[in-house]
LUMZA-21792 format. One line per 2 residues: number of its first residue (from 1); their letters; for each residue x, y, z of N, C-alpha, C. Coordinates in pm, 1 decimal, m for minus. Each point is the difference from the previous one (the first is absolute). Layout:
NUM> a> X:Y:Z:X:Y:Z:X:Y:Z ~ ...
This chain:
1> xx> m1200.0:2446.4:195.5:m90.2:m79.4:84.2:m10.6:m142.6:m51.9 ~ m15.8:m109.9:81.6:2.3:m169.0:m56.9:m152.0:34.0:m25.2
3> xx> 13.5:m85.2:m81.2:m175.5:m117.0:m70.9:m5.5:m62.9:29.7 ~ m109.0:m45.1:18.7:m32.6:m160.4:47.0:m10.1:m119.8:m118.6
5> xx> 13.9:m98.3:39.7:49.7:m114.8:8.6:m44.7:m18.9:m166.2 ~ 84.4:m72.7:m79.5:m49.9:44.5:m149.6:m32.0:m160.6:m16.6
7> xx> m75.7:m72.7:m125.5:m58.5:m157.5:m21.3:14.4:9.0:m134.0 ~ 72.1:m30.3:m101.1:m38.1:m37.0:m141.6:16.4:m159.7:m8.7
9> xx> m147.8:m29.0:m58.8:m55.9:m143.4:m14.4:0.3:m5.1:m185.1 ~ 109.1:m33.6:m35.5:m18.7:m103.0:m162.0:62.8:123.7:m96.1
11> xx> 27.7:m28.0:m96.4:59.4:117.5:m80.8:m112.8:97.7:m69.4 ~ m94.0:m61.6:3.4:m111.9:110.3:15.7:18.0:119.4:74.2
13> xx> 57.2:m44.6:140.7:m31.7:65.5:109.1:114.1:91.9:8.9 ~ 120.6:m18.8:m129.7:119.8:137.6:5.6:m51.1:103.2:m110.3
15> xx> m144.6:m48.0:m74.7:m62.5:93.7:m51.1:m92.5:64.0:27.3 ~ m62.3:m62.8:124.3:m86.0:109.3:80.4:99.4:131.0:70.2
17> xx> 126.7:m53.4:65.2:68.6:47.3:28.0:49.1:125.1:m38.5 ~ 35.5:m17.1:m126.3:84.0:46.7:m54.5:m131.4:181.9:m49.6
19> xx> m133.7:m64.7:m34.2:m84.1:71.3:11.8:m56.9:60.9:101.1 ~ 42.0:25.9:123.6:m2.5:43.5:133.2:146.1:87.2:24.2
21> xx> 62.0:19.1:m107.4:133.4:98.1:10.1:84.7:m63.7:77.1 ~ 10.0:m83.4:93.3:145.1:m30.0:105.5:67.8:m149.4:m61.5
23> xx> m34.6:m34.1:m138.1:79.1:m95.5:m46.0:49.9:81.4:m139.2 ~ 106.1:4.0:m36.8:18.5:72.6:m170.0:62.3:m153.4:m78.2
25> xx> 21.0:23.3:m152.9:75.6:m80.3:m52.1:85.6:40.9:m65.4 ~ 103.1:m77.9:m36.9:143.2:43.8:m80.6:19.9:m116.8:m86.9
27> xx> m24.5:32.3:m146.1:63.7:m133.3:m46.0:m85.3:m135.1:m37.3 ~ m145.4:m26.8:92.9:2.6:m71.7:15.3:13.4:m81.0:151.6
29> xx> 49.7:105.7:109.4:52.9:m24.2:133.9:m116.0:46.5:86.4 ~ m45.4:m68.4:58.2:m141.8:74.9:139.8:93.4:28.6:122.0
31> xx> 7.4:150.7:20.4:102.8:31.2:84.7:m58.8:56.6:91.9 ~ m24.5:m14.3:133.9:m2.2:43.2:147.9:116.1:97.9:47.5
33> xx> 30.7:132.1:30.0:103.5:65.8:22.9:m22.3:96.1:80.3 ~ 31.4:60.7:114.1:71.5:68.6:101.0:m114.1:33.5:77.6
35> xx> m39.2:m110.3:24.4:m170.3:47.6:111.6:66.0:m89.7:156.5 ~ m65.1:57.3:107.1:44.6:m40.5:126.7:m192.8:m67.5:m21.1
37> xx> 30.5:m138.4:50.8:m98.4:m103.4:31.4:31.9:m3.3:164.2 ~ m105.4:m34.9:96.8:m57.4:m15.5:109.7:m50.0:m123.4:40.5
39> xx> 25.6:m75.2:m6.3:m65.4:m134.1:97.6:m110.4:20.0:85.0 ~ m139.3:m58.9:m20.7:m131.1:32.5:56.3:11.5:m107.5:81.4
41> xx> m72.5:m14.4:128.8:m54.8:m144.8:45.1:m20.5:m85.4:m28.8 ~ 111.6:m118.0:m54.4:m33.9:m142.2:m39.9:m7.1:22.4:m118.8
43> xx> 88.9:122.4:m62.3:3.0:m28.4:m158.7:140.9:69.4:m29.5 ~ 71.8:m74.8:m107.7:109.3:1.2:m43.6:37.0:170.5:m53.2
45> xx> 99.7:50.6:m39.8:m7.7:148.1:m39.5:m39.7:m28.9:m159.8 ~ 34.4:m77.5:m59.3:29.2:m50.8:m184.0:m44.1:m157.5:38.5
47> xx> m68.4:m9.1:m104.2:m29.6:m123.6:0.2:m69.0:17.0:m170.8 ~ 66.0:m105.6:m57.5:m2.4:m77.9:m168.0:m56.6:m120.9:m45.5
49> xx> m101.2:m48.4:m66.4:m38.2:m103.8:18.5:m0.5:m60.4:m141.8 ~ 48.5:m122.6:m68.0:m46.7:m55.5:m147.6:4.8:96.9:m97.5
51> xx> 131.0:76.1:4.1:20.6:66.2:m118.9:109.5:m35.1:m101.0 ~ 56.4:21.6:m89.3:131.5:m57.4:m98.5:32.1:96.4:m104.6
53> xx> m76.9:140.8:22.3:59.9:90.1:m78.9:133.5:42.9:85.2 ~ 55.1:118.4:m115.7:143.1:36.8:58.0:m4.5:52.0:105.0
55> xx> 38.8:77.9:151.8:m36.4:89.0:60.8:115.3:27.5:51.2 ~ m25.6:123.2:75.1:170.1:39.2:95.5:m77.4:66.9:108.8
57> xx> 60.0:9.4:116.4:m49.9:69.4:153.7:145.9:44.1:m4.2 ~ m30.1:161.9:24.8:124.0:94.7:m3.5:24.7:65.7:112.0
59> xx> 121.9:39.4:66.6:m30.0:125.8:54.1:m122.2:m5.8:131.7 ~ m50.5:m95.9:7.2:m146.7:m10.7:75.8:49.2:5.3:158.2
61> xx> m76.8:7.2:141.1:37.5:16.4:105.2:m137.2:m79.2:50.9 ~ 61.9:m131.4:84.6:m143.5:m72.1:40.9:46.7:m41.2:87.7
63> xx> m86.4:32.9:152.1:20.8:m30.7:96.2:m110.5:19.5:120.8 ~ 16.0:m47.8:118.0:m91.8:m20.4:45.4:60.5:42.4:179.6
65> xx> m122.3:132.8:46.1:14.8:13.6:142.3:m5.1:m104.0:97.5 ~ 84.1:m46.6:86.0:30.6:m133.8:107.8:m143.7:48.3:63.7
67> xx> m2.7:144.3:80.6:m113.7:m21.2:65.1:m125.2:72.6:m45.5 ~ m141.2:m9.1:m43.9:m112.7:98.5:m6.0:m70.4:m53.2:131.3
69> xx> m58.6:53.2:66.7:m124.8:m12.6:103.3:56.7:m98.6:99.1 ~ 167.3:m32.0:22.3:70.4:m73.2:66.6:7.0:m154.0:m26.4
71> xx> m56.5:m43.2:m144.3:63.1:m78.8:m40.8:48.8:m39.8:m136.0 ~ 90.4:m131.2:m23.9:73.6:26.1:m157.6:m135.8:m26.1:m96.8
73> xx> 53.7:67.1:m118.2:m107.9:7.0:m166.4:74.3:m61.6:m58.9 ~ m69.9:m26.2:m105.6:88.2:9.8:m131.6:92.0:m142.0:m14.9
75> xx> m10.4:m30.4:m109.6:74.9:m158.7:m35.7:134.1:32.5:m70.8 ~ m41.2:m22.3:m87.5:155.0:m6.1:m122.5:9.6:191.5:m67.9
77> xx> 113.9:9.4:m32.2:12.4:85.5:m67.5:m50.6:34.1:m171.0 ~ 66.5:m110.5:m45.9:m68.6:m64.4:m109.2:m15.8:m145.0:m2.8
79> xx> m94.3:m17.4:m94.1:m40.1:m129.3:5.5:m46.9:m42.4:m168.6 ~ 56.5:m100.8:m33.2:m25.6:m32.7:m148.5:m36.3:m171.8:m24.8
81> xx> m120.3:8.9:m58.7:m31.6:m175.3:m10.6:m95.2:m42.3:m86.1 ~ 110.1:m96.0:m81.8:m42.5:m4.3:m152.1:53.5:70.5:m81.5
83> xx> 69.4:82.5:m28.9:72.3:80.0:0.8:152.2:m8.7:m111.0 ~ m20.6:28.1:m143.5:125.0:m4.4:m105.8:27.6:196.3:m8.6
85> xx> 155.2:m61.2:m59.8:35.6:130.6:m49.2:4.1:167.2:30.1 ~ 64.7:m43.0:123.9:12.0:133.2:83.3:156.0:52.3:24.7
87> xx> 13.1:143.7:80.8:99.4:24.9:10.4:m46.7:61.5:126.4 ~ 64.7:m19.8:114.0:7.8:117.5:137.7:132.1:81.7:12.6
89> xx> m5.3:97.7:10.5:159.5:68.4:m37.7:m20.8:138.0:69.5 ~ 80.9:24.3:77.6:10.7:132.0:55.4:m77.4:24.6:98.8
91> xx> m29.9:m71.5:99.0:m123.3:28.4:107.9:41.9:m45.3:136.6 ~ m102.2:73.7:93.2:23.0:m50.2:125.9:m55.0:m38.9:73.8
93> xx> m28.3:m131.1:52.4:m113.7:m74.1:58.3:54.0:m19.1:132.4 ~ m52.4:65.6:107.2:28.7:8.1:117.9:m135.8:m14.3:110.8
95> xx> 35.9:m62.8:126.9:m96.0:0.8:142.8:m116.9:m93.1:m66.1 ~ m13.0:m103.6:m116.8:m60.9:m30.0:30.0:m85.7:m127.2:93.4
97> xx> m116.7:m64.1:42.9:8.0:m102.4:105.9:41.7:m101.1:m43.8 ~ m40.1:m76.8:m133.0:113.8:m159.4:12.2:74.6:59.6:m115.6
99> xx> m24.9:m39.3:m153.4:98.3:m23.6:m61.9:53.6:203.3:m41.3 ~ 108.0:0.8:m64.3:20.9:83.5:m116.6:m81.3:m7.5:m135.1
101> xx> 33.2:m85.1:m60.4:m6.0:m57.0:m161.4:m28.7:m148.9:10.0 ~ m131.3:m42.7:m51.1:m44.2:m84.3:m37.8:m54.3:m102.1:m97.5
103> xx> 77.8:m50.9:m37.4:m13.2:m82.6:m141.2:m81.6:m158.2:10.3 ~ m103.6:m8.8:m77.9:m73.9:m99.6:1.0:m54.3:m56.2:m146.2
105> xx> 123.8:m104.8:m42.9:m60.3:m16.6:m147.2:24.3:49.0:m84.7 ~ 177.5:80.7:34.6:m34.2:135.3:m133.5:150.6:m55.3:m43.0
107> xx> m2.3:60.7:m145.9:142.8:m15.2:m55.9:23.0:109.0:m57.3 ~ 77.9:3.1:m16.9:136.8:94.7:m143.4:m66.3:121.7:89.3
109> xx> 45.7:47.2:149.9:22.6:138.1:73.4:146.2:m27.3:15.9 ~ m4.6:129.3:6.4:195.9:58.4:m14.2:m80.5:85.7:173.8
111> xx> 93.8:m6.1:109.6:m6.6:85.7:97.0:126.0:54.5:10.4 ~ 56.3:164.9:m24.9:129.0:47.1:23.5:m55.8:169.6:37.1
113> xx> 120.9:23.7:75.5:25.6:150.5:46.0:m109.0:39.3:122.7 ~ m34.3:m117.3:92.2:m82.0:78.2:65.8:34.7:m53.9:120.5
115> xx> m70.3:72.9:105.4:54.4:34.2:142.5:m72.7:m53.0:121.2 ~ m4.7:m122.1:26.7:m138.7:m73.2:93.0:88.2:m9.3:128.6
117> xx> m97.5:60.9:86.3:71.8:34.9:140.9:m147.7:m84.7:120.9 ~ 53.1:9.0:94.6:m110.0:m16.4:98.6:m78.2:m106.3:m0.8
119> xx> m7.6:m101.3:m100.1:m139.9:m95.6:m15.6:4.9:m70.5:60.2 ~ m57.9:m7.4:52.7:m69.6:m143.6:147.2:m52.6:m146.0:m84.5
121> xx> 105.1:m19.2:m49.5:m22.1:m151.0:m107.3:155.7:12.7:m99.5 ~ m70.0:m70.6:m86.4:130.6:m3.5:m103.7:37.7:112.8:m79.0
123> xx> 60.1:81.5:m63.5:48.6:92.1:m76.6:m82.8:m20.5:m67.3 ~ 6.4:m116.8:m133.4:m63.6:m86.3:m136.9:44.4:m66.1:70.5
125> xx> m167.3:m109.5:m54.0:m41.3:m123.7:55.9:m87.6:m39.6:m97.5 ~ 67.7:m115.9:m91.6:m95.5:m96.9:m128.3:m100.9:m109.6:41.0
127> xx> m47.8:m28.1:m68.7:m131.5:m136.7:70.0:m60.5:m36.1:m150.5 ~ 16.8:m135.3:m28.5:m99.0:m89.1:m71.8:194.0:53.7:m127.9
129> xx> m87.0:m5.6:m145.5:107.9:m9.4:m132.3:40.5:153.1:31.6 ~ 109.1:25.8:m15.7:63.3:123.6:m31.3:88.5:m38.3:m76.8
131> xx> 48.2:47.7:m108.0:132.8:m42.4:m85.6:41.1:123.6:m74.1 ~ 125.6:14.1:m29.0:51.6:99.2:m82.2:m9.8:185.5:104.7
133> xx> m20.9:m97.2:155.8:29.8:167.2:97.9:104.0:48.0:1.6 ~ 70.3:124.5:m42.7:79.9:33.4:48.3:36.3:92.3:61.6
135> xx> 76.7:15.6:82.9:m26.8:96.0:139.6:129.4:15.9:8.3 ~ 85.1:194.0:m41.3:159.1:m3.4:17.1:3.2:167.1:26.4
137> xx> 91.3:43.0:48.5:20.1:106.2:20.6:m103.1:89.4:111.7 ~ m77.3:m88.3:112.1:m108.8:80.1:96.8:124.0:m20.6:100.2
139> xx> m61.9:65.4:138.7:37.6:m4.0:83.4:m100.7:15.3:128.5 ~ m8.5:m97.8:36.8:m70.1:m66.5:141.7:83.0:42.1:143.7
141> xx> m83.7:82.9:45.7:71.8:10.7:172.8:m129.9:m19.8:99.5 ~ 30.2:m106.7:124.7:m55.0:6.5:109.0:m146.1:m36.0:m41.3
143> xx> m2.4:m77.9:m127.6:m103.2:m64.0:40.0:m16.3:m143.1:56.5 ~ m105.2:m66.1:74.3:26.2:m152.3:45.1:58.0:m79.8:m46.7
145> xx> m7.9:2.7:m158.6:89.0:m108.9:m80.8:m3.2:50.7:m149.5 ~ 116.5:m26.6:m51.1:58.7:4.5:m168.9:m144.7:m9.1:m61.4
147> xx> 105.0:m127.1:m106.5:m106.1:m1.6:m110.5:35.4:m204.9:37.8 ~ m161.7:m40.3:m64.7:m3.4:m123.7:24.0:m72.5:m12.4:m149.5
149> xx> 7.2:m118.1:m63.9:m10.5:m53.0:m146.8:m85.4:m123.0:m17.6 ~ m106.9:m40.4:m17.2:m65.4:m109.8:m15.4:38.8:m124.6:m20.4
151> xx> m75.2:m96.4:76.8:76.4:m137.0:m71.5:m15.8:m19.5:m102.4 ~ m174.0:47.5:m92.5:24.7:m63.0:m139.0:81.1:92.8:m104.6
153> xx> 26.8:135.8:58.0:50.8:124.4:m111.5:130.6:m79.8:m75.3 ~ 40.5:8.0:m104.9:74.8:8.5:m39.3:97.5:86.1:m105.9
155> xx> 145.6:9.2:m29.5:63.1:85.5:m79.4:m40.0:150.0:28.5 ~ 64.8:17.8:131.0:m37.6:138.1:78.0:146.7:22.1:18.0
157> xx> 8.2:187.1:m7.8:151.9:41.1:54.7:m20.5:63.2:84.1 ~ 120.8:44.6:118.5:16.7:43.8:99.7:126.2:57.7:m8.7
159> xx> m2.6:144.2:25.6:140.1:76.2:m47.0:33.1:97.9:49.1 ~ 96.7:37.3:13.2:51.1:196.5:37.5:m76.3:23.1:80.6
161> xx> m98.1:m64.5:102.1:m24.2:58.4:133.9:32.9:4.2:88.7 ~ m50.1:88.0:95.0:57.6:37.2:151.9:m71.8:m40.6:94.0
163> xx> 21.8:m82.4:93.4:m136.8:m29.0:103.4:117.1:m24.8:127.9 ~ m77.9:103.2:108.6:55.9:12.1:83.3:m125.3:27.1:123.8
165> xx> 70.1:m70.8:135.1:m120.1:m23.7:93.5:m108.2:m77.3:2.7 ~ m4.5:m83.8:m10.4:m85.6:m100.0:m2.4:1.5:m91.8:55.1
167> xx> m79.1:m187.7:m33.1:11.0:m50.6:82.0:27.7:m101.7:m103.9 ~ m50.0:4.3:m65.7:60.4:m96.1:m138.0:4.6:79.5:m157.7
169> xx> 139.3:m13.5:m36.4:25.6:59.0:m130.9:m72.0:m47.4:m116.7 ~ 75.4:m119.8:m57.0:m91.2:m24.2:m98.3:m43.1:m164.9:m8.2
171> xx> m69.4:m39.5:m43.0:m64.8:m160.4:30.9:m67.7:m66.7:m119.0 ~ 65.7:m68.7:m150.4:m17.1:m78.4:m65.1:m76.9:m79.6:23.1
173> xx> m105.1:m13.3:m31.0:m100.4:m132.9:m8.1:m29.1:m121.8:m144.4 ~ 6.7:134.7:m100.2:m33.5:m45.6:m130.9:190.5:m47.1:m68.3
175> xx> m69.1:m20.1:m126.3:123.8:m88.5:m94.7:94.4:151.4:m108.8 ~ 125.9:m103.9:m10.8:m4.1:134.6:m129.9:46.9:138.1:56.6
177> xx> 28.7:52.1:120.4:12.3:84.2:39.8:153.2:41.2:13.9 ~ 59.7:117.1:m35.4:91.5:79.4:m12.3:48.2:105.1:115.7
179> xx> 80.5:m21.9:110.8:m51.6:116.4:91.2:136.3:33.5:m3.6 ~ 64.3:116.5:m50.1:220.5:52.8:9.3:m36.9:129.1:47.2
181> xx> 84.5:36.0:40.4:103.5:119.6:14.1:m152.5:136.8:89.7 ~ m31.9:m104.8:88.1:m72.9:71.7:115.6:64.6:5.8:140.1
183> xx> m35.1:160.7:86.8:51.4:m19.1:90.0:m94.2:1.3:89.1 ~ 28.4:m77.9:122.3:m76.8:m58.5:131.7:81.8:46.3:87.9
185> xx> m53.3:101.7:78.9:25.9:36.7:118.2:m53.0:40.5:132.4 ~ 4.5:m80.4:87.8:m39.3:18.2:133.5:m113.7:m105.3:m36.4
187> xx> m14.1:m128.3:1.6:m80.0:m87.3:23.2:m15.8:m142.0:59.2 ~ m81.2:m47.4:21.2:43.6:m182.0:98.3:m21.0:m69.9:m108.2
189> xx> m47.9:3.0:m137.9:12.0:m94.0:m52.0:54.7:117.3:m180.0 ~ 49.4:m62.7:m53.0:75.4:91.3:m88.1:m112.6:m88.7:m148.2
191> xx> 111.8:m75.8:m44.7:m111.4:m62.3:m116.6:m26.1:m150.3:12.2 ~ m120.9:m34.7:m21.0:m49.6:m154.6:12.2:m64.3:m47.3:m89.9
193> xx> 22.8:m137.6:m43.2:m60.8:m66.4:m108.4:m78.3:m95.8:76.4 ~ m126.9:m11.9:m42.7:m87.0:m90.7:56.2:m76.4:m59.8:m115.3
195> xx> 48.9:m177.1:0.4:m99.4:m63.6:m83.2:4.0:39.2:m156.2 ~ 126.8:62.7:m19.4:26.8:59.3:m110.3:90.9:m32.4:m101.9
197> xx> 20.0:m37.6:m128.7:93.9:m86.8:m90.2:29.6:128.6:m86.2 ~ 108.8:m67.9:m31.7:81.4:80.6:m145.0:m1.1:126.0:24.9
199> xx> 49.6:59.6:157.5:36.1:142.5:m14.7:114.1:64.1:4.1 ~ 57.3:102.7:m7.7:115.9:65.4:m26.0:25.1:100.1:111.7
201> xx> 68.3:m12.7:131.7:24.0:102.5:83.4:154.5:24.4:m16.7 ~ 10.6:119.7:m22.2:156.4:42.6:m38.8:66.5:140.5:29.1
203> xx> 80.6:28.0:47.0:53.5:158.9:5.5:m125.3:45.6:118.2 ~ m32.2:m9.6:45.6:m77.8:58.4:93.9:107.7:32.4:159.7
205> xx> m33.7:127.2:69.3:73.6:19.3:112.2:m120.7:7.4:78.3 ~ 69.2:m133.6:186.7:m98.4:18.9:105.5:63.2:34.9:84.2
207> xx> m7.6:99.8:87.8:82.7:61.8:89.7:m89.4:92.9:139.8 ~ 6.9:m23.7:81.2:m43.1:50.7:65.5:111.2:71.4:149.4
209> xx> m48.7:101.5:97.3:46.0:34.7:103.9:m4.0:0.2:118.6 ~ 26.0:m3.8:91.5:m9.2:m3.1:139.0:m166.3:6.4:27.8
211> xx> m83.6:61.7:m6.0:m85.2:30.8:m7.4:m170.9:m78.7:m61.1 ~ 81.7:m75.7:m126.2:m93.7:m86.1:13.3:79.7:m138.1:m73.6
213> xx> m31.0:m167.6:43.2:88.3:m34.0:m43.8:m62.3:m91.0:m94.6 ~ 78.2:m109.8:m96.6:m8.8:m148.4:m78.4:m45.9:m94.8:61.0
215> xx> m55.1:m16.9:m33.0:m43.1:m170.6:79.2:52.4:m81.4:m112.8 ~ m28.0:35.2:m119.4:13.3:m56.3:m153.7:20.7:56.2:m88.5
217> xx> 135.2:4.5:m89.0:68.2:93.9:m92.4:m140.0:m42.7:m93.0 ~ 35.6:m167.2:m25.9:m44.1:m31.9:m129.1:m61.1:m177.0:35.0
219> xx> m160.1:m12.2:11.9:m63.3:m92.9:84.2:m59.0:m61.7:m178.5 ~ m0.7:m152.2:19.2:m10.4:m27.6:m125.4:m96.3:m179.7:80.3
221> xx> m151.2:6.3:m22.0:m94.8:m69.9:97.7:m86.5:m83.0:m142.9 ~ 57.8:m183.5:11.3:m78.6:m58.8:m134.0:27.1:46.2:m143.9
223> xx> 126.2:74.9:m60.0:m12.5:47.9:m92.9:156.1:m71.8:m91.7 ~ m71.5:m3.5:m126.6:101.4:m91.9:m46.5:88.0:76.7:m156.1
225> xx> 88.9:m23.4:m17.9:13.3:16.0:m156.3:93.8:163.8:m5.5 ~ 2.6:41.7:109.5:41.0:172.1:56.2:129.5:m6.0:m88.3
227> xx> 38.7:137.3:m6.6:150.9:38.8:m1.4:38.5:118.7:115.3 ~ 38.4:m5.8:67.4:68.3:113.2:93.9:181.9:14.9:24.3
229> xx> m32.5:128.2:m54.4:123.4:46.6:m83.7:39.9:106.8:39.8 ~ 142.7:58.5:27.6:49.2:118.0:44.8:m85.4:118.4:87.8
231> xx> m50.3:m127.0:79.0:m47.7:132.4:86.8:71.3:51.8:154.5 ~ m10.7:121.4:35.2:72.4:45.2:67.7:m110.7:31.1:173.1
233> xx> 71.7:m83.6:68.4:m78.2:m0.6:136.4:54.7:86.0:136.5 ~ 2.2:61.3:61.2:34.2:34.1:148.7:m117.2:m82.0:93.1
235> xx> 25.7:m81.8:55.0:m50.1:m107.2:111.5:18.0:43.6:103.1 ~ m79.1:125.8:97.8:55.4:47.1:181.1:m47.5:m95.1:47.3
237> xx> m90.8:m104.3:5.4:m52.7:2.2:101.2:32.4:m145.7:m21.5 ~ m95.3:m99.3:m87.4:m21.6:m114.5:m10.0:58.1:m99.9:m143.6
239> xx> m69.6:m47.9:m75.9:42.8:m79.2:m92.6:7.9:86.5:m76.4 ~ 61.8:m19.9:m136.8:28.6:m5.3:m157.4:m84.2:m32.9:m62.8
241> xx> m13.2:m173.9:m26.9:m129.1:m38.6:m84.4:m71.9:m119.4:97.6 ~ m50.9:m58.1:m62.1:m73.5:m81.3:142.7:m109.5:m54.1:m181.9
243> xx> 55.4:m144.5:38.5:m116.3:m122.5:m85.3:m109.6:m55.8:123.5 ~ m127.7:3.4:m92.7:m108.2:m57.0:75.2:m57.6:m95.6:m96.3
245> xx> m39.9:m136.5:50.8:m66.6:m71.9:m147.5:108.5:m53.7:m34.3 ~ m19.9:m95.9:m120.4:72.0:m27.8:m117.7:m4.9:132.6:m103.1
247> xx> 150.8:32.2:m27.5:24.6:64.6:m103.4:78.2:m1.9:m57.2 ~ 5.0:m125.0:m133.5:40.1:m86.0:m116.9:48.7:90.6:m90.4
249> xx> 131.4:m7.4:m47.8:33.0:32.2:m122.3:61.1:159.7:11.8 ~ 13.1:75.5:99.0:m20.3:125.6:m32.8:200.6:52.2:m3.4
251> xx> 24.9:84.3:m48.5:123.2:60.4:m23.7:51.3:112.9:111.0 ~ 70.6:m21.1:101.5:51.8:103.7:118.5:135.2:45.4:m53.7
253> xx> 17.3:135.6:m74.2:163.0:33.3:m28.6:51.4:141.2:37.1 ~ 96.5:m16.2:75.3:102.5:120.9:m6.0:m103.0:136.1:73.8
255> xx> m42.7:m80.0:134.2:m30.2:117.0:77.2:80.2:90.0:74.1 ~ m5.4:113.8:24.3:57.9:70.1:59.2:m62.3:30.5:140.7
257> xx> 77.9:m21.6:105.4:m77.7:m26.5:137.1:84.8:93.8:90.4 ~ m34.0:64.9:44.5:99.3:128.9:135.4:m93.7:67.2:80.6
């Protein structure tokens, strides 16, 4: 059976937790593991606030019914702000109303191995400092859009994922950013840098089918200082890359386009 909607406020609050039986520790680690969370009315399923001990969300299932009493609940799947030293790994954040995964302010989270389907917003979606995110090995289907990255975040990776169905893959805002050897499939906009310096897009495949098409392999809007490098595009419909703005300085090599 799901629980409702869980709140830990301050690292205090993974020791109230943890004294309420549904948080354990390992190590040193405040670990959340294999509970199905529920999305209440106008409240997130997980939500983290001003903490910086170690933690991990395992195994967890958070999601949220489209309809109760005939209309949508429920916000984010998770939601983290303020927020050091985490790990999300192994979970599945599905149906919920805007985001998946929400980062606000937080650094040094690792997001890998998990399965965000359905979200009516972004997959992961950063806002205000995020630095040191890294997000590799999930796989995103059919939700509204990828993953999008803050303007101020910086020295964030993007890796070994799968995002397929959507409406935008992935979207650089911040500096410092690393995004290779991801695949994009079935989307109108594949990966975009916005307003964004000194990043690294490389080895990444955008490809889409009959079914849904490119508008933009690889859309690069005000952003300066880039390298874009061996990446591999299928274009059905419309453009390749497409400059908007001045964008000074940046490195275009050895794409692969079919």
């Amino acid at each position: 059976m799901p629980i409702e909607p869980i709140k830990i406020n301050g690292n205090m609050g993974w020791i109230s937790a943890a004294n309420e039986g549904w948080v354990t520790v390992e190590d040193g680690v405040y670990i959340i593991e294999n509970l199905t969370i529920q999305g209440a009315d106008q409240e997130s399923c997980l939500v983290i606030w001003n903490s910086n001990v170690p933690f991990m969300i395992r195994n967890c299932t958070l999601y949220t019914d489209y309809n109760v009493g005939g209309s949508f609940v429920g916000f984010e799947g998770l939601e983290l702000s303020y927020v050091d030293n985490g790990q999300i790994v192994g979970n599945k954040i599905l149906y919920n109303r805007n985001h998946g995964i929400v980062l606000r302010n937080c650094n040094n989270i690792t997001i890998t191995k998990n399965k965000l389907t359905e979200n009516k917003g972004w997959a992961i979606v950063s806002f205000g400092f995020c630095d040191a995110i890294t997000i590799f090995n999930n796989i995103f289907d059919n939700n509204d859009c990828g993953i999008q990255l803050s303007q101020q975040g910086n020295y964030n990776s993007i890796y070994f994922n799968l995002i397929s169905r959507s409406t935008r893959g992935i979207e650089i805002r911040g500096n410092h950013t690393h995004v290779f050897k991801n695949i994009i499939q079935n989307v109108h906009y594949g990966i975009s840098i916005k307003n964004g310096e000194n990043n690294r897009i490389e080895e990444n495949i955008i490809n889409a089918t009959s079914a849904y098409y490119i508008v933009r392999g690889i859309l690069i809007d005000d952003a300066h200082n880039n390298i874009i490098y061996n990446n591999y595009i299928s274009s059905i419909d419309s453009g390749d890359f497409e400059f908007l703005s001045p964008c000074n300085n940046s490195e275009i090599a050895l794409q692969k386009l079919y």
